[in-house]
Every structure is written in C-alpha cells, then in structure tokens.
C-alpha positions as CSV (number, residue, x, y, z in Angstrom):
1,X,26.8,57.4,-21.2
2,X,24.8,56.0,-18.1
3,X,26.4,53.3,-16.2
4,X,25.3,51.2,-13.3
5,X,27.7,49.0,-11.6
6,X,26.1,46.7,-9.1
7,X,28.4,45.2,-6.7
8,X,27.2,42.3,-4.8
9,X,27.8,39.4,-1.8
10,X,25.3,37.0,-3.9
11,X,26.4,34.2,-5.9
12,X,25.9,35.0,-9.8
13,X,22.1,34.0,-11.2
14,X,21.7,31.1,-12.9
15,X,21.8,33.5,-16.3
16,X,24.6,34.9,-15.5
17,X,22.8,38.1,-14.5
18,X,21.8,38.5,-18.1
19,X,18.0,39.6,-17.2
20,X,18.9,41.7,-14.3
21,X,21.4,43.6,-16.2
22,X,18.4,44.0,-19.7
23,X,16.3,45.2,-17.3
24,X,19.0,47.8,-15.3
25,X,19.9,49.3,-19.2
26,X,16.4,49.7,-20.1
27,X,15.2,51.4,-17.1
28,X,18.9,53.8,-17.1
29,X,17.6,54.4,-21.0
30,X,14.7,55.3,-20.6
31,X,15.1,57.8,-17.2
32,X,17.8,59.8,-19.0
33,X,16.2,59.8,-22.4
34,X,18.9,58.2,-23.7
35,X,19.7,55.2,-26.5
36,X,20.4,51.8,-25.0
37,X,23.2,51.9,-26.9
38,X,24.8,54.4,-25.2
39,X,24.1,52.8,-22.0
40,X,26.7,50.4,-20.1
41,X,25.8,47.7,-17.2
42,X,27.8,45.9,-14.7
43,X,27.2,43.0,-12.6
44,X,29.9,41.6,-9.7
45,X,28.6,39.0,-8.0
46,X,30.0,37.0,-5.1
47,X,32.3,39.6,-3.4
48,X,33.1,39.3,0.4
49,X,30.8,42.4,2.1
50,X,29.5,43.7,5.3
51,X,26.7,45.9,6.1
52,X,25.3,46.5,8.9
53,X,27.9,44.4,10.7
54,X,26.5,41.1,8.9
55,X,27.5,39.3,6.1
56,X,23.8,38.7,4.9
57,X,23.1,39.5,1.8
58,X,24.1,43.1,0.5
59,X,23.6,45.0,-2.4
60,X,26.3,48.3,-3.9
61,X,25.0,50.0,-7.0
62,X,27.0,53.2,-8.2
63,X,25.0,54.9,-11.1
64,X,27.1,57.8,-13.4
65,X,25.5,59.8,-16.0
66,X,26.9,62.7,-18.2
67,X,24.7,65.3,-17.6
68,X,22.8,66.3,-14.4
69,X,20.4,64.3,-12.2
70,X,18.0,65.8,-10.4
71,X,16.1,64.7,-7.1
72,X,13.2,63.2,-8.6
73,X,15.9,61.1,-10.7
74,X,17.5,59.9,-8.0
75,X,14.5,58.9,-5.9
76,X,12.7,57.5,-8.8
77,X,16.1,55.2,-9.7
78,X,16.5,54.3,-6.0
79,X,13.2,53.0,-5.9
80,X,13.3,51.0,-9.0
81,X,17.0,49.9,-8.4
82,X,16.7,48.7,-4.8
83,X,13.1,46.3,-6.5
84,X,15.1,45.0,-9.4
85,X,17.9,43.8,-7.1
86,X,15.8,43.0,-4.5
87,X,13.4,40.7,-7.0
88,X,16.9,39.1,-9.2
89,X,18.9,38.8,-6.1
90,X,16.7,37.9,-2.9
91,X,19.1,41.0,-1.3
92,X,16.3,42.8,0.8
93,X,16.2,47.0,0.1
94,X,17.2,47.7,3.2
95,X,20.7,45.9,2.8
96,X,21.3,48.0,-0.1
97,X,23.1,51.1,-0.9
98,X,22.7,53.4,-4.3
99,X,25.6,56.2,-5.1
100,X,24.6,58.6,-7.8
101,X,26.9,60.7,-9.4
102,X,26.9,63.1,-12.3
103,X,29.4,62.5,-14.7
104,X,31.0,66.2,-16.1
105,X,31.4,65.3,-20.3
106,X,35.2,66.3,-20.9
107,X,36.0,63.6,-17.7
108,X,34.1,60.5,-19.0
109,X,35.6,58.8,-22.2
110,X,34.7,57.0,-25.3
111,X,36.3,55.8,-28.5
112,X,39.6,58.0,-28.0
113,X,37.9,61.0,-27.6
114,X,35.6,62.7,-24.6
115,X,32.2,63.8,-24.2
116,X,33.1,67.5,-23.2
C-alpha cells in the first residue's frame, strides 16, 4: 500500500535507479510497519522542470499510504527522502519538494478488489 513516486530533471543512474528505489521501499516499509511486498516504488528520471525559476537540478516525490500519517511521519520521511535523493541524484534538498497524502482504503486498488 505505500507508494513513492519520485519525479525528477536528472538523467537516470547508471543502475537504472535500482539502489535508490531498494533503499526508498525499505525505508516506506519499515516507517509504516508494513511488508516490502506491499510496498510500490517509482522512478522518472529526465523530465523537463523548473523550480525556483531554474532548470538546475530538481527533485518531486509524492508519497500515498492507506492509512493515516502523522507529523512525526512526515517530518521523519522528508528528512530521509530529501538525503536519499539528494545522495543518488546530486539534486540538493533544497531543490526538492515531498507531497504526502493519506490514501482512504475503499479509493486505492489492488488485484480487482479495494482496500476499504
């Protein structure tokens, strides 16, 4: 159920993002108690993007989660987040912005069915 999408101006790593993306699961695993299994990553490199007015290097995560995240969640994933992307793509943490969102069960799918 968690998902992190990270949306990115950086070319892909040379491993495709493999390690970035290991790393993102784990972490989203083990914040929300939850199986890796259940967890689901997602890396788009090279996209055209802004921030601040430049086209330096820039960083988009969106993280979902069925259930409910608290404050300490949050601030604990946005540090982590913003030094794994940081480290894996040279995108400093400034340049980079993390949406959080909780996910209600009956509106996030799976295998035909819902979570609700």
């Amino acid at each position: 159920m968690p998902l992190i999408q990270v949306f990115t101006s950086v070319a892909r790593p040379p491993d495709g993002g493999a390690a970035l993306l290991t790393d993102l699961s784990l972490l989203l695993s083990k914040q929300f108690g939850k199986p890796e299994g259940w967890v689901m990553t997602c890396l788009v490199p090279g996209l055209s993007m802004t921030f601040a007015a430049t086209t330096a290097p820039t960083a988009f995560a969106a993280v979902r989660n069925v259930g409910k995240m608290t404050p300490d969640d949050t601030a604990h994933l946005s540090r982590e987040i913003c030094a794994r992307l940081s480290g894996a793509l040279d995108v400093p943490a400034d340049r980079i912005y993390i949406e959080f969102g909780d996910a209600v069960g009956y509106l996030w799918g799976w295998n035909g069915d819902t979570f609700g």
